[in-house]
N, CA, C and O atoms as a CHARMM CRD file, in Angstrom:
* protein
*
  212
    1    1 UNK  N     -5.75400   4.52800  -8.01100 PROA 1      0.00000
    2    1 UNK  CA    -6.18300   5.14200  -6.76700 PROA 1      0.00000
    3    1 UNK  C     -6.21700   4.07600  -5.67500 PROA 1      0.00000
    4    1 UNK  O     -6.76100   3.00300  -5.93400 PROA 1      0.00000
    5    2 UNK  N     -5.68600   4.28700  -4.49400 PROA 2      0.00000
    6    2 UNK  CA    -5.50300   3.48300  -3.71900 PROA 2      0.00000
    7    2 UNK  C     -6.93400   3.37400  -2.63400 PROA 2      0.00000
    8    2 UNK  O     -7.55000   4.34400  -2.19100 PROA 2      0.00000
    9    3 UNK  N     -7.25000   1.86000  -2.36000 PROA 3      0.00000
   10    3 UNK  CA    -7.94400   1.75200  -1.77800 PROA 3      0.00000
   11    3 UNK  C     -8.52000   1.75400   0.18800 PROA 3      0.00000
   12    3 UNK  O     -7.55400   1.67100   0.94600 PROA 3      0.00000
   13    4 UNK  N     -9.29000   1.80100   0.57900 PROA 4      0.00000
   14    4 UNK  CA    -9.68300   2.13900   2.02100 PROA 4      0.00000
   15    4 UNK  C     -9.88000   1.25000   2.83600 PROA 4      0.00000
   16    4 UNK  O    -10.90000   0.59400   2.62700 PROA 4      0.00000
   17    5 UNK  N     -9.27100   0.96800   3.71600 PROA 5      0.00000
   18    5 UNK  CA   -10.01200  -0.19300   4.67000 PROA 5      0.00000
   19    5 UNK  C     -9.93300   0.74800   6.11000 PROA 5      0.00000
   20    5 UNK  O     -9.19500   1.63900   6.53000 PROA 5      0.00000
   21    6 UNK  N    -11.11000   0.02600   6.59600 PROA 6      0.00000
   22    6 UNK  CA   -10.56800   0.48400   8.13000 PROA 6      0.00000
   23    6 UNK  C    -10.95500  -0.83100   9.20400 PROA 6      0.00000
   24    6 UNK  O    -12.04900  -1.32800   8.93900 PROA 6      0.00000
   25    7 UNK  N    -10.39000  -1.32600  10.11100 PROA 7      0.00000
   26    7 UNK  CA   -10.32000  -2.30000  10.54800 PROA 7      0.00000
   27    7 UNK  C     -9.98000  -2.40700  12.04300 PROA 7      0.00000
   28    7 UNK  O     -8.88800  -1.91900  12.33600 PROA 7      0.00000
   29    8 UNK  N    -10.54100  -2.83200  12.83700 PROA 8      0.00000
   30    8 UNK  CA    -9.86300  -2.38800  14.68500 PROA 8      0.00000
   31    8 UNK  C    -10.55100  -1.25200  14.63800 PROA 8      0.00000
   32    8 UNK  O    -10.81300  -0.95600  15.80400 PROA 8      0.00000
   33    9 UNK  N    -11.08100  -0.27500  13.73500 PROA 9      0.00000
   34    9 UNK  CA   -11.33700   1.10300  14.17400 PROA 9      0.00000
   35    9 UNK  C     -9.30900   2.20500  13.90300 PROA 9      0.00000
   36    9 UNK  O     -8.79800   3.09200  14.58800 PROA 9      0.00000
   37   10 UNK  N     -8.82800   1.50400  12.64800 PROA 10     0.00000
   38   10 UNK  CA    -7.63100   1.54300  11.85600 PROA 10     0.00000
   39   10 UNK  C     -7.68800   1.67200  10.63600 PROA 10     0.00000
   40   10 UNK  O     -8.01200   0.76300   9.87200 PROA 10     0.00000
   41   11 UNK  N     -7.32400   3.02900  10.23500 PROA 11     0.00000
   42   11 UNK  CA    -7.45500   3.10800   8.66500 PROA 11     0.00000
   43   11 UNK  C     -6.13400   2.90700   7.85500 PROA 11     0.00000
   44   11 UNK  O     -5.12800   3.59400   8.03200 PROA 11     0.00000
   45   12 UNK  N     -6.23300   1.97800   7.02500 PROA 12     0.00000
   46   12 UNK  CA    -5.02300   1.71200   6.25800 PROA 12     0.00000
   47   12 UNK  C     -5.78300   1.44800   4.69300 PROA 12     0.00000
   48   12 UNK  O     -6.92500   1.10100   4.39200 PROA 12     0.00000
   49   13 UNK  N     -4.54400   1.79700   3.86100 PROA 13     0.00000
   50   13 UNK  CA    -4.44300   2.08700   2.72800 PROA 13     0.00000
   51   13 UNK  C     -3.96700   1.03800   1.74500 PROA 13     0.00000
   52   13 UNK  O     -3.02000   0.34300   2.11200 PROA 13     0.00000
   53   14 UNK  N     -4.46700   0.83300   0.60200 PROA 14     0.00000
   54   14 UNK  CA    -4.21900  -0.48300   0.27600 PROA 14     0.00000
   55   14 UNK  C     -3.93300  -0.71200  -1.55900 PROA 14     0.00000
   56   14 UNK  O     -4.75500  -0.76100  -2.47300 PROA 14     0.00000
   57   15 UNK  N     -2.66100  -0.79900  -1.57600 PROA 15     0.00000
   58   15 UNK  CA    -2.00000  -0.68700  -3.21400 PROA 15     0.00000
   59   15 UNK  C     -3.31600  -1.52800  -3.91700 PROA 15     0.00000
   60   15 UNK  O     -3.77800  -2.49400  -3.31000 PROA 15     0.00000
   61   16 UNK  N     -3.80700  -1.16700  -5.03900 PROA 16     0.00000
   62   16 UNK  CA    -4.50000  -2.03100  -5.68300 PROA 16     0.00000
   63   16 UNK  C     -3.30800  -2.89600  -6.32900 PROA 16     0.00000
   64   16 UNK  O     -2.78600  -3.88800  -5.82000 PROA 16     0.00000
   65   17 UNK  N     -3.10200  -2.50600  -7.13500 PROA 17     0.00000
   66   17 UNK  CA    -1.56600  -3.20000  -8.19900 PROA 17     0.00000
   67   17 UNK  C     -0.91600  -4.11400  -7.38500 PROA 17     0.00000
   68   17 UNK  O     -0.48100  -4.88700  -8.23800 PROA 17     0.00000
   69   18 UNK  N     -0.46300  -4.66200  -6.04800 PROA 18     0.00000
   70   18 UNK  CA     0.29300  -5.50800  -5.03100 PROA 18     0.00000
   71   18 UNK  C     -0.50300  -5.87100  -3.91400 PROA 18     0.00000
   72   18 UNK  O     -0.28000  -6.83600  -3.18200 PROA 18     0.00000
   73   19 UNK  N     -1.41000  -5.08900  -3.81300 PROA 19     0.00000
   74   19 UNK  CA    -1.92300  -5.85400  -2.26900 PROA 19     0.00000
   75   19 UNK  C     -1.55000  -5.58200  -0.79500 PROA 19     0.00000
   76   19 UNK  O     -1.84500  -6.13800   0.26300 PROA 19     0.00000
   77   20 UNK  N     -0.85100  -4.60200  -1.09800 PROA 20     0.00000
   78   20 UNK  CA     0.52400  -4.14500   0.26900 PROA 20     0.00000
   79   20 UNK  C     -0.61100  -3.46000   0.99800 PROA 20     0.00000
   80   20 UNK  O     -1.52100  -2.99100   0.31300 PROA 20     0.00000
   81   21 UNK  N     -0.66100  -3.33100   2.58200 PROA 21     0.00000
   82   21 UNK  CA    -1.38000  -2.23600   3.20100 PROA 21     0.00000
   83   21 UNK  C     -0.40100  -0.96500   3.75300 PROA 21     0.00000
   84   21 UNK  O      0.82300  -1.00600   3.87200 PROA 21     0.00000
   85   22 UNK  N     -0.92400  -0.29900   3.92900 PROA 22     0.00000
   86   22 UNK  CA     0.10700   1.10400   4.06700 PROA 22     0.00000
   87   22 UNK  C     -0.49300   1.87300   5.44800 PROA 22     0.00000
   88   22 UNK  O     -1.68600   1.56700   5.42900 PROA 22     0.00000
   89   23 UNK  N     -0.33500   2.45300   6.26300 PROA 23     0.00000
   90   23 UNK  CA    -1.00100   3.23500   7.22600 PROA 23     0.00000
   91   23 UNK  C     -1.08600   4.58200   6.86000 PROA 23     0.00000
   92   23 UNK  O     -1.70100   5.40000   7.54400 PROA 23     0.00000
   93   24 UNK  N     -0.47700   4.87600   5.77200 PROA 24     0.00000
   94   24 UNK  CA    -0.74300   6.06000   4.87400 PROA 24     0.00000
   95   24 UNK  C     -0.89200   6.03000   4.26300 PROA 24     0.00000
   96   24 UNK  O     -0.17700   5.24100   3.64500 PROA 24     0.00000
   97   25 UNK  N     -1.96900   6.75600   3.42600 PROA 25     0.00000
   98   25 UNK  CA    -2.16300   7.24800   1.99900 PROA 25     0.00000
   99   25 UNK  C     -1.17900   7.69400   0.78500 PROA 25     0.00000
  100   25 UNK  O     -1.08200   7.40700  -0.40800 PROA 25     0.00000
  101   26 UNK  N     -0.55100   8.47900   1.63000 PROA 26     0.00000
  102   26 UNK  CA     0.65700   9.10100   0.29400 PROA 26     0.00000
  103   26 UNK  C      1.74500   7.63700  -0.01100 PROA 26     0.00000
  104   26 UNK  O      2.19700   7.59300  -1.15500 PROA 26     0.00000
  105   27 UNK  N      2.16800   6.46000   0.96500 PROA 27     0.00000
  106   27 UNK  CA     3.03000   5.80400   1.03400 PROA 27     0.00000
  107   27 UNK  C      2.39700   4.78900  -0.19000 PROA 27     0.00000
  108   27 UNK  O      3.10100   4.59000  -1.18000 PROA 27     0.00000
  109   28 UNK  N      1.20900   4.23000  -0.10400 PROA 28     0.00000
  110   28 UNK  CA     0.30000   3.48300  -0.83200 PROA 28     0.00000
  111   28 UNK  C      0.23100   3.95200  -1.73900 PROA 28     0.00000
  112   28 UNK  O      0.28100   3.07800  -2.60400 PROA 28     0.00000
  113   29 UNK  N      0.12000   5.03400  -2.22300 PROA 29     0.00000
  114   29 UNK  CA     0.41700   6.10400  -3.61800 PROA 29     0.00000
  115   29 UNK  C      1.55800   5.46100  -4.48800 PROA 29     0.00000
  116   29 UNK  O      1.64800   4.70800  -5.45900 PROA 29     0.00000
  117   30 UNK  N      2.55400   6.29500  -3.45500 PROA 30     0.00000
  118   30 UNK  CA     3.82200   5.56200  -4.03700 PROA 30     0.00000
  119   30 UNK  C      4.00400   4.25300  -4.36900 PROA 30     0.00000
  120   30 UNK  O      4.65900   3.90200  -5.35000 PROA 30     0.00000
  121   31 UNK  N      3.32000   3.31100  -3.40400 PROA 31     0.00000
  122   31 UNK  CA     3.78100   1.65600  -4.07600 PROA 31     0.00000
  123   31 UNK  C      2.86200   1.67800  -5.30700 PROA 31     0.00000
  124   31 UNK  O      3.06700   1.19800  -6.42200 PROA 31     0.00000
  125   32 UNK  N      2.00500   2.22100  -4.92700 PROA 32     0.00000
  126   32 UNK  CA     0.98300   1.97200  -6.42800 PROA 32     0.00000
  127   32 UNK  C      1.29700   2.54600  -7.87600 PROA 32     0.00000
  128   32 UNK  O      0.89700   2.05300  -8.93100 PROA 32     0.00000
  129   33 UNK  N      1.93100   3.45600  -7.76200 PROA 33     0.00000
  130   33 UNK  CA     2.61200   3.98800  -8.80000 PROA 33     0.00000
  131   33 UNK  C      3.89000   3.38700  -9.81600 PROA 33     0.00000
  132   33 UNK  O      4.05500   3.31300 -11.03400 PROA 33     0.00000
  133   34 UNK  N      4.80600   2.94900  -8.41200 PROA 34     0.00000
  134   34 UNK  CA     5.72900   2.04200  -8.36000 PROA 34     0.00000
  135   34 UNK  C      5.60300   0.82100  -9.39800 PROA 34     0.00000
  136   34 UNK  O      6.30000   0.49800 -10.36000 PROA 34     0.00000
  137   35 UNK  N      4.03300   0.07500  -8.62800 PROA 35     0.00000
  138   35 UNK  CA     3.69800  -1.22900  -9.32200 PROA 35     0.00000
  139   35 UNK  C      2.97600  -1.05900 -10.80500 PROA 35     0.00000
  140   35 UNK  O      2.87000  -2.02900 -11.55600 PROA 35     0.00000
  141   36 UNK  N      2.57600   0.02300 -11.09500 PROA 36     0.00000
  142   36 UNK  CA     1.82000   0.09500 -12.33100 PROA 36     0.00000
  143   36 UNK  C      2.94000   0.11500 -13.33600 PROA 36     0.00000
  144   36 UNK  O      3.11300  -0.66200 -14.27500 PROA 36     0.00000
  145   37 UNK  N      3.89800   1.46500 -12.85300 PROA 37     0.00000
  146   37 UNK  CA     4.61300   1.94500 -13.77200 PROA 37     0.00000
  147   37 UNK  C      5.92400   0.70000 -14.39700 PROA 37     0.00000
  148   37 UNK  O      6.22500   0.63500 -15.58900 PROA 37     0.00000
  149   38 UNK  N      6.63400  -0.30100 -13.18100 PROA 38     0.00000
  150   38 UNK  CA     7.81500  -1.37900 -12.69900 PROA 38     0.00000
  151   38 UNK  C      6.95000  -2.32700 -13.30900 PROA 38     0.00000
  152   38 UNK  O      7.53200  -2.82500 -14.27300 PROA 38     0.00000
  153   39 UNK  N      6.00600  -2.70800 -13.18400 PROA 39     0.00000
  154   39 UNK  CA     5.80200  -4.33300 -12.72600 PROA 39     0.00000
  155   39 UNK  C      6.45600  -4.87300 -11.70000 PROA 39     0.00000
  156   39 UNK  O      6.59100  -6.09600 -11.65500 PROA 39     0.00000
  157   40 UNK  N      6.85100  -4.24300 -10.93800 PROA 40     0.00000
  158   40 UNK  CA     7.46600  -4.91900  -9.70200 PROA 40     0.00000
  159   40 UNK  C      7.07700  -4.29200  -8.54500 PROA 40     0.00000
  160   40 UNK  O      6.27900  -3.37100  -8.71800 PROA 40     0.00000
  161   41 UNK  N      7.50500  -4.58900  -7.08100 PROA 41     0.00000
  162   41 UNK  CA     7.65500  -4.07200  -6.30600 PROA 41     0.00000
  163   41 UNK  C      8.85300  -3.51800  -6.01100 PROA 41     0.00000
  164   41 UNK  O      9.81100  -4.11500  -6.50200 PROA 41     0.00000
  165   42 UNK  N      9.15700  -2.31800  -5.19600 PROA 42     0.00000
  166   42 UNK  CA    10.19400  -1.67100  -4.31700 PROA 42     0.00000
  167   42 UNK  C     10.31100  -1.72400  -3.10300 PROA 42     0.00000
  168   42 UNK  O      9.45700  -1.34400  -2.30300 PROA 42     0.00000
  169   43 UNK  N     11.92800  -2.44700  -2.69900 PROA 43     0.00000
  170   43 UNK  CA    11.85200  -2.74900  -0.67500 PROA 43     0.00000
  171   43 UNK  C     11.97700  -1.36900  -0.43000 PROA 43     0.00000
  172   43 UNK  O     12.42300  -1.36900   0.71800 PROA 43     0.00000
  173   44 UNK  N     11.87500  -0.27600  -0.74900 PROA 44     0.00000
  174   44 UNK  CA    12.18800   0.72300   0.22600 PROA 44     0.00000
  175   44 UNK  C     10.99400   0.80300   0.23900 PROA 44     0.00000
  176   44 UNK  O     10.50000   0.28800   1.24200 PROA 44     0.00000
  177   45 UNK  N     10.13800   1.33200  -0.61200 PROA 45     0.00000
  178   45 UNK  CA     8.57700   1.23900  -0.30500 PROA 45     0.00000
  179   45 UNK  C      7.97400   0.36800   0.50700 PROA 45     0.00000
  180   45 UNK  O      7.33600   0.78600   1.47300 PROA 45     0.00000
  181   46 UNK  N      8.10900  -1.25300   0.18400 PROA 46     0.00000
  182   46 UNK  CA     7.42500  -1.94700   0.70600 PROA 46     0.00000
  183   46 UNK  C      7.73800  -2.36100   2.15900 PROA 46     0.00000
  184   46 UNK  O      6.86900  -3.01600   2.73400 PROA 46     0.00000
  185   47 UNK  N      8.81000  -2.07700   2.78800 PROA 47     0.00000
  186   47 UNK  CA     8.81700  -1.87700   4.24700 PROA 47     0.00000
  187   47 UNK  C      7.84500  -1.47100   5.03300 PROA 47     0.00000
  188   47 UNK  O      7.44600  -2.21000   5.93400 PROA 47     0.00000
  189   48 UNK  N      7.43500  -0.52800   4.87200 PROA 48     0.00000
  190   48 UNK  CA     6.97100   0.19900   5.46500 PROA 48     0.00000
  191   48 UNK  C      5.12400  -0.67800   5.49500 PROA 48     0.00000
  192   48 UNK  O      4.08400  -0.31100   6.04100 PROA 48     0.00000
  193   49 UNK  N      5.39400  -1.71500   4.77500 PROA 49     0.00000
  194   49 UNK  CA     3.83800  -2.15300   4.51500 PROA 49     0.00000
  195   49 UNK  C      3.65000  -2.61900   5.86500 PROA 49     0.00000
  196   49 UNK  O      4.48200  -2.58800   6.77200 PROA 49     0.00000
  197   50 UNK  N      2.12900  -3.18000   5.91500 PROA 50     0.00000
  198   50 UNK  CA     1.88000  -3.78800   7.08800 PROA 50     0.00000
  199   50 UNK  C      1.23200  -4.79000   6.80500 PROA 50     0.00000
  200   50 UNK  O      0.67300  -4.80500   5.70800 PROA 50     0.00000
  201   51 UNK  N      1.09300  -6.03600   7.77900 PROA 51     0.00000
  202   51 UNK  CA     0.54000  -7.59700   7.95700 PROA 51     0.00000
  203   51 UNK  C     -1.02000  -7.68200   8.22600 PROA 51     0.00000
  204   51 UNK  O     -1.42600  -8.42000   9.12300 PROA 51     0.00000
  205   52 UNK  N     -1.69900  -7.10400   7.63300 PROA 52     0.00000
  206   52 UNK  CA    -3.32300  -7.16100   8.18400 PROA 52     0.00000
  207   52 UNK  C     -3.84900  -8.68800   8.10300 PROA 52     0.00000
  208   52 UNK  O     -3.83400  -9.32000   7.04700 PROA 52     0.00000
  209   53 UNK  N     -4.54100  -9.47000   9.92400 PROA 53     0.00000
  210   53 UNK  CA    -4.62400 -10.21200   9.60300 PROA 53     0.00000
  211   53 UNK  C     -6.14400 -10.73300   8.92100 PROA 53     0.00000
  212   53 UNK  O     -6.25000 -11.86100   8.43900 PROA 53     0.00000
């Protein structure tokens, strides 16, 4: 289950399994699923991540 941050008054979503932040929920799903199921990451997924500083 992917985790919650909100930050700036910005809610983003956050792969447990990689660490990636997501600005969506369903996208963070997917990497998280991704990383449990792979052991890896996916660039089409992980594009879409974001740089929280």
């Amino acid at each position: 289950m992917t985790k919650e941050l909100t930050k700036n008054n910005n809610k983003y979503y956050i792969c447990e399994e990689c660490g990636f932040a997501y600005k969506d929920n369903q996208t963070a799903a997917k990497c998280e699923n991704w990383c449990r199921e792979k052991h890896s990451c996916n660039t089409e997924i992980t594009k879409d991540a974001v740089k929280l500083d």
